[in-house]
C-alpha positions in Angstrom: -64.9 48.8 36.4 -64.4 51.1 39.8 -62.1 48.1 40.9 -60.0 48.1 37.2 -59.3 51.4 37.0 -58.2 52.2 40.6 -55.9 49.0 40.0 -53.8 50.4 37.1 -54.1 54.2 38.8 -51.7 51.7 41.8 -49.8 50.4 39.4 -49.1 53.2 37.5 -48.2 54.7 41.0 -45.5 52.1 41.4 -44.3 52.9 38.5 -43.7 56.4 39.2 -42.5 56.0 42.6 -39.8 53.3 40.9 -38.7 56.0 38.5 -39.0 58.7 41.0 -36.3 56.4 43.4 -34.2 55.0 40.8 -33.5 59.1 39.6 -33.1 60.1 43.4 -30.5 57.3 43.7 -28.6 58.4 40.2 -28.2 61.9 41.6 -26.9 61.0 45.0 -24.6 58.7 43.2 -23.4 61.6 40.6 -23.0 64.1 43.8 -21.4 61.4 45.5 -18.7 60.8 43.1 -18.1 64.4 41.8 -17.2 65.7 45.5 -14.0 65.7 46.4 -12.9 63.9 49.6 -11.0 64.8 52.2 -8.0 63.8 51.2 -8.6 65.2 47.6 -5.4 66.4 45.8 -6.0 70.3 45.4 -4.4 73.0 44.0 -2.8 76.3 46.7 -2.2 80.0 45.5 1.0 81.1 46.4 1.0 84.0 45.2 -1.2 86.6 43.0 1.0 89.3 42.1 2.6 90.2 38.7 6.4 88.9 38.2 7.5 91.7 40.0 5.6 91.4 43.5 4.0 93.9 45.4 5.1 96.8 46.0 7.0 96.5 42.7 11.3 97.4 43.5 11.2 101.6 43.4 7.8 102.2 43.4 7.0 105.5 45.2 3.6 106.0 44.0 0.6 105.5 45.9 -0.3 101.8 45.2 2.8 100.8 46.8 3.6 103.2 49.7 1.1 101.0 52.3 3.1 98.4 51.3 6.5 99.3 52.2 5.1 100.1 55.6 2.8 97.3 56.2 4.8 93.6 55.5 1.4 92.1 56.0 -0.5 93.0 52.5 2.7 92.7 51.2 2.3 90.2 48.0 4.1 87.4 46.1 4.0 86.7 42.5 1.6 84.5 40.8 2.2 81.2 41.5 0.4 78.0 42.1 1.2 74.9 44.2 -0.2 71.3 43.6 -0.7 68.8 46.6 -1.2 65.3 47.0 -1.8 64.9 50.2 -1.8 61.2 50.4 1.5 60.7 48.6 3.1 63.6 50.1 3.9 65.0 46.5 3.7 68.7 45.8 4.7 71.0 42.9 4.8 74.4 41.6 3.4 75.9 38.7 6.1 78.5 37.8 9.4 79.2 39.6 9.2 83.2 41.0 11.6 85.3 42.8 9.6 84.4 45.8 10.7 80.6 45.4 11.5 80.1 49.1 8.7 81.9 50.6 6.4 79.7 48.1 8.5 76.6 48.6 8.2 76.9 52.7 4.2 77.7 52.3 3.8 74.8 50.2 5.5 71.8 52.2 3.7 73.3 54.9 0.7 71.3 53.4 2.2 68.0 53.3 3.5 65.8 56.7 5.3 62.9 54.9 7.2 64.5 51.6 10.1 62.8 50.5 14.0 64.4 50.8 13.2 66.4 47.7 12.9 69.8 48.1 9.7 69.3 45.9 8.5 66.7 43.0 8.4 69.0 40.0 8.2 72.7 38.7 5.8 73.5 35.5 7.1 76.4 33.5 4.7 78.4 31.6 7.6 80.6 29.7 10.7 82.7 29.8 9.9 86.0 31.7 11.6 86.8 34.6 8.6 86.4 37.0 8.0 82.7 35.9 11.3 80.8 35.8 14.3 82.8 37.7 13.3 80.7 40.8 15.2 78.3 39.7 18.3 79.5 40.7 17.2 78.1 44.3 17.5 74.8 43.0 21.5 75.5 42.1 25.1 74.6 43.6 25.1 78.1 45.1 21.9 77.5 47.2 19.9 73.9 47.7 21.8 71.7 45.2 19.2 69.9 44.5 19.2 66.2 42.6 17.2 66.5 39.0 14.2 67.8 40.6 11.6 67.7 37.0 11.5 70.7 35.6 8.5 70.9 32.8 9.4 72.5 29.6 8.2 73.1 26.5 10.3 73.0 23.2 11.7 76.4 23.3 11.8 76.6 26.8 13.8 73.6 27.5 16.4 74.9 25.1 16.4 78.3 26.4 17.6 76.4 29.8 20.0 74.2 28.4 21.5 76.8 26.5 22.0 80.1 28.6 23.7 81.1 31.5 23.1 80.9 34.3 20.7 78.1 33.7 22.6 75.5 31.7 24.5 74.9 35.1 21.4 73.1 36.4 21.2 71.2 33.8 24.8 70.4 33.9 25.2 69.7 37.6 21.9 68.0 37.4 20.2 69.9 40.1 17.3 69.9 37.5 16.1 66.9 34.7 14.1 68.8 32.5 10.5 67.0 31.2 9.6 67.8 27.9 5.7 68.6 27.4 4.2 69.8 23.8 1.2 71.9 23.2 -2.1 69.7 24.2 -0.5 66.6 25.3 -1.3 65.3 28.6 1.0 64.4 31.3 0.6 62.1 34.2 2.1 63.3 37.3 1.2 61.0 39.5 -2.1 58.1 39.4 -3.9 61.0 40.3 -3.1 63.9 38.8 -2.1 65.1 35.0 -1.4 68.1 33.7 -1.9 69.3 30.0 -0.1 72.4 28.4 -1.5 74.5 25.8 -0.1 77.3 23.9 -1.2 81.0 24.3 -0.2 84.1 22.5 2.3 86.1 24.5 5.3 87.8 24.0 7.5 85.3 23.2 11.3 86.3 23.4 12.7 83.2 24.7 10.3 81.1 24.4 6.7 79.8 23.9 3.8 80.4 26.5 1.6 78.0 28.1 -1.7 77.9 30.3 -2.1 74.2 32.1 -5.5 72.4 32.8 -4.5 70.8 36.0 -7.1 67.6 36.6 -7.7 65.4 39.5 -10.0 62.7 40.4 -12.9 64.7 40.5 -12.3 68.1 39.1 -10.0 70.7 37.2 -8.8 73.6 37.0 -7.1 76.0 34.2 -4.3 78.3 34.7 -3.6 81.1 32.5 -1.3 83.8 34.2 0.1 85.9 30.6 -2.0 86.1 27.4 -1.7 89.2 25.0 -5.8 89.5 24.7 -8.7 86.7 24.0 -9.1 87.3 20.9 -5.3 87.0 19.4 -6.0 83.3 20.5 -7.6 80.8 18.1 -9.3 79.2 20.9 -12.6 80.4 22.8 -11.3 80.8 26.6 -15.5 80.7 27.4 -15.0 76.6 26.5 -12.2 76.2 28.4 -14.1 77.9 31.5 -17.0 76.1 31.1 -15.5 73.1 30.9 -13.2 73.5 33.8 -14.2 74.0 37.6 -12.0 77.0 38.1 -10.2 79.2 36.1 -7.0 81.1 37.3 -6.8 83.7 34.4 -4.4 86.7 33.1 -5.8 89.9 35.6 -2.9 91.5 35.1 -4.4 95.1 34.7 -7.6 96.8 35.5 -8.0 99.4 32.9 -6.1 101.4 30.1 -4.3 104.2 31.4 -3.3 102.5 34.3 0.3 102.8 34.3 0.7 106.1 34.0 3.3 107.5 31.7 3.3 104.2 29.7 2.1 102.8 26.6 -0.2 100.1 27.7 -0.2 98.7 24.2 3.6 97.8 25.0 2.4 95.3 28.0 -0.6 93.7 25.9 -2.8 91.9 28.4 -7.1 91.6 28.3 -7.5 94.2 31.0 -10.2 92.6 34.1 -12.8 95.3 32.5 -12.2 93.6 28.7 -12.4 90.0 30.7 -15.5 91.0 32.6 -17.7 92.5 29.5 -16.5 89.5 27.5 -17.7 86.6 30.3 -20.8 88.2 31.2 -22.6 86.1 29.0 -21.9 83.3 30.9 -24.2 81.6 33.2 -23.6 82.7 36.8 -22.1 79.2 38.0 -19.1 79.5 34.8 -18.5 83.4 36.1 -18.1 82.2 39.7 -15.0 80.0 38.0 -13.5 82.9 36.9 -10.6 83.9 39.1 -8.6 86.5 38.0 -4.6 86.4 39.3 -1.5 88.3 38.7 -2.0 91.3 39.6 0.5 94.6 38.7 1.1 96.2 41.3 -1.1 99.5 40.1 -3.9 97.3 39.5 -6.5 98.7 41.9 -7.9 95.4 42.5 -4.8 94.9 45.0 -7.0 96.6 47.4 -9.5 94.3 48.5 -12.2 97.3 49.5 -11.4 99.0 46.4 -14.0 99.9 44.5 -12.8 98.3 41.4 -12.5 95.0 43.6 -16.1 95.7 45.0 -17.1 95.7 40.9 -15.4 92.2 40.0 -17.3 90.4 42.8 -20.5 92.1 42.3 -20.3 91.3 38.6 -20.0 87.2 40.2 -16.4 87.0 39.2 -13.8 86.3 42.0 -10.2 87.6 42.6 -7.2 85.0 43.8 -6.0 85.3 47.1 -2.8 83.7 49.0 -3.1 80.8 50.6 -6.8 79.7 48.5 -7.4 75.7 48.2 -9.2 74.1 45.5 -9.8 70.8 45.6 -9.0 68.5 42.9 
């Protein structure tokens, strides 16, 4: 009986120890495949402040005066740069008035690019922060040859049909892609891109965010939305089904701009973001990046107090120069 029972007490240790193995091996194979390797494509900030830079053109006021004096915490507009390392292909995500500074930073990451001055520019809408870097692309400057341009509906008639800009088009220094709301786009085997409407102030055109998506993970990108909930999608499942999200920190607080109507530049101000994401679990808040920055957005000062609250609070704030692997 002894002899019985310590023989299925063995076997039923077998049988653990083979489910125990066969679950050790399923992780390391799940870990294995969801890091990214070295030569991952990956996404680059270029840039993290509001269309108009920082310091912003006139500003005397005390956000901006270090600035002026100091070239080095001087910062470009949101942008962001998307590398393949292995092909050599790179693109932008927006075209800014920093365009060269942003185009020179990004071929900086590749060693075998091609004679194009890049592989494609992805145009979230029709303010002057996010387009107007095109005019690098023109007769006057690069004369490029039908570099893609990305475009939605609007967008892409807002180019073809206005000055300056229809001149790309016509000397065919740009070939402009169309993309529609929600409908992925292969860049290259191993990347794609998917647009998606957001409400925004839409003069000249619509307003998109991207998912960008590699081999192993994704990204969002969302640098103008008028507040979370004019949108009739929930931004907490786009975070929590993304690996990072580069969203809309355009201001800190009301009142900031002082003088002005806030309600005229509607954005979800970082406090807004931050009550509405604390729900989150702590590894979707660590996603949460927050990007272009106006220039009297105290969280321009990285000791700032404000600054100080954001990553306390597990959230994280873009900086120049950041990788995130695809």
């Amino acid at each position: 009986m002894r002899d019985l029972q310590h023989k299925q007490n063995s076997q039923k240790n077998i049988i653990f120890f083979k489910w125990l193995f066969f679950n050790i091996c399923l992780l390391f194979a799940a870990n294995t495949f969801a890091q990214p390797t070295d030569d991952a494509p990956f996404i680059v900030v270029l840039g993290i402040a509001q269309d108009a830079g920082f310091p912003q053109a006139d500003c005397q006021k005390a956000c901006c005066a270090e600035a002026w004096k100091n070239p080095a915490i001087r910062q470009k507009t949101a942008c962001l740069g998307i590398v393949d390392p292995v092909s050599g292909e790179r693109w932008m995500i927006d075209a800014t008035p920093n365009f060269k500074e942003q185009l020179w930073e990004l071929n900086t990451h590749v060693s075998n690019r091609d004679t194009q001055p890049l592989n494609g520019v992805l145009l979230t809408h029709a303010h002057v922060g996010h387009y107007t870097g095109l005019m690098h692309l023109g007769f006057e400057i690069i004369g490029a040859k039908s570099v893609p341009v990305y475009a939605m509906p609007r967008m892409k008639s807002f180019l073809e049909s206005s000055g300056p800009w229809h001149q790309l088009v016509r000397l065919q220094n740009i070939d402009i892609q169309p993309v529609n709301d929600g409908v992925e786009v292969q860049l290259n085997e191993r990347i794609r891109i998917t647009p998606f409407l957001v409400p925004h102030r839409d003069e000249y055109s619509e307003t998109v965010g991207y998912r960008i998506s590699g081999p192993n993970q994704s990204a969002i990108f969302i640098p103008d939305i008028d507040k979370w909930e004019k949108w009739d999608r929930q931004i907490e499942e786009l975070i929590t089904s993304s690996d990072r999200a580069y969203l809309d920190g355009s201001f800190y607080y009301n009142d900031e701009v002082q003088g002005r109507d806030m309600s005229e530049f509607p954005h979800p101000f970082i406090i807004e973001s931050m009550q509405r994401f604390a729900e989150l679990q702590q590894t979707d808040r660590q996603k949460v990046t927050f990007i272009h920055f106006n220039h009297s957005n105290p969280v321009m000062q990285p000791q700032s107090e404000q600054a100080q609250a954001v990553r306390k609070k597990g959230f994280r704030l873009a900086k120049e120069g950041e990788i995130f692997k695809l």
